[in-house]
C-alpha positions, 0 to 999 in steps of 0.5 A: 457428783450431785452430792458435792455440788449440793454440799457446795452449795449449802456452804455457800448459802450459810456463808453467804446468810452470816451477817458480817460484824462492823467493829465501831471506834469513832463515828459512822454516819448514815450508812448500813451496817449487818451487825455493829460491835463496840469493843472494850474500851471504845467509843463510837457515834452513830448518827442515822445509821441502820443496823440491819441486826444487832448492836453490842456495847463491850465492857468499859465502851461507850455508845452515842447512838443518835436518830439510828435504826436497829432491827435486832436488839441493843445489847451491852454488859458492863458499858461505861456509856450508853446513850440512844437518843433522838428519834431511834428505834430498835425493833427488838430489845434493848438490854442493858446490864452491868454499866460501870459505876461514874457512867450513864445509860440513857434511852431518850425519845425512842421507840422500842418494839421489843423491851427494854431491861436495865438490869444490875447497873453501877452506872445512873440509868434514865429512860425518858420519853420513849415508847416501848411496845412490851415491858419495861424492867429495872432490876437491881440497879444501885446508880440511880434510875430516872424513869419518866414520860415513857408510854409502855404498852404492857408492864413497867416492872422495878425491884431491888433498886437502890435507891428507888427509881424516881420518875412521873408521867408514865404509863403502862399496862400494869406498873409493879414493885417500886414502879407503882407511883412513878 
C-alpha cells in the first residue's frame, strides 16, 4: 500500500513540475505564461509578457516580441520574422538559426544573460543595442548582418558570413573572425 501511494504521489509531483505549453497566434499582452510555442506559419505579439520558461519560433512563424521576460532561451529554426525589441530580457540564450530568405531577425535594445547566436540565417539579421552577459556568435549567415552598439561581456565571434557582418560601436571581451573591426 505504502508503495502505491509513494508511486502516486511521484506521478503527481512530475505532472504537476511540467510546464504547460501556451501556443501564440495573435497578441498576448501582460500576462504570465510557462513555456510560449508559435507554431508554423503564425504570427504573434507579445507586448510585456513573462515567459516563466522558453520561448520557440516554428518554421515560417513570426515573433514581435516587445518589453517581454524570459527565464529560459529564445529559440527558432527556419523563422520568417523574429523581432525582440524594447527593453527584453532573456536570462538564458537566444538562438537563432535557419531564418527564411525575405525575413528579418532583430534583437534590439535587449538584455541577454545567456548568448545570443545567429546561426545559417537566409533571413537579414541585426543585433543593435544590447546587452549580452556571454558570447555573441554569427555563423554562416548570407542575408546580411548588422551588428551594432551592443556591449557583450565575453566574446563577439563571426565566420563564413556572406557578406561580412557591418556594424560599429561594439564591444566585447575579445572580438574574432569577421568581427575584428565591427
Amino acid at each position: 500500500m505504502a508503495l502505491v501511494v509513494g508511486v502516486a504521489a511521484l506521478l503527481m509531483a512530475a505532472s504537476a513540475a511540467q510546464a504547460e505549453e501556451r501556443v501564440c497566434r495573435g497578441t498576448i499582452g501582460g500576462a504570465t505564461v510557462d513555456n510560449l510555442r508559435v507554431p508554423q506559419g503564425a504570427t504573434c505579439t507579445l507586448n510585456g509578457t513573462k515567459v516563466e520558461g522558453t520561448v520557440k519560433v516554428e518554421r515560417s512563424a513570426r515573433l514581435f516580441a516587445n518589453g517581454i521576460r524570459v527565464k529560459g532561451n529564445v529559440q527558432s529554426e527556419g523563422f520568417q520574422a523574429i523581432y525582440l525589441r524594447q527593453g527584453s530580457v532573456v536570462v538564458g540564450s537566444v538562438q537563432l538559426e535557419n531564418g527564411l530568405r525575405g525575413g528579418n531577425g532583430q534583437v534590439l535594445n535587449s538584455r541577454i544573460n545567456g548568448d545570443l547566436q545567429f546561426f545559417s540565417n537566409s533571413a537579414r539579421m541585426v543585433a543593435r543595442g544590447n546587452t549580452i552577459l556571454a558570447n555573441f556568435q554569427a555563423n554562416q549567415n548570407d542575408g546580411g548582418l548588422v551588428i551594432q552598439n551592443n556591449r557583450i561581456s565575453q566574446n563577439l565571434q563571426c565566420q563564413s558570413n556572406n557578406p561580412a557582418p557591418v556594424g560599429s560601436g561594439n564591444t566585447a571581451g575579445d572580438k574574432e573572425g569577421q568581427c575584428t573591426r565591427v
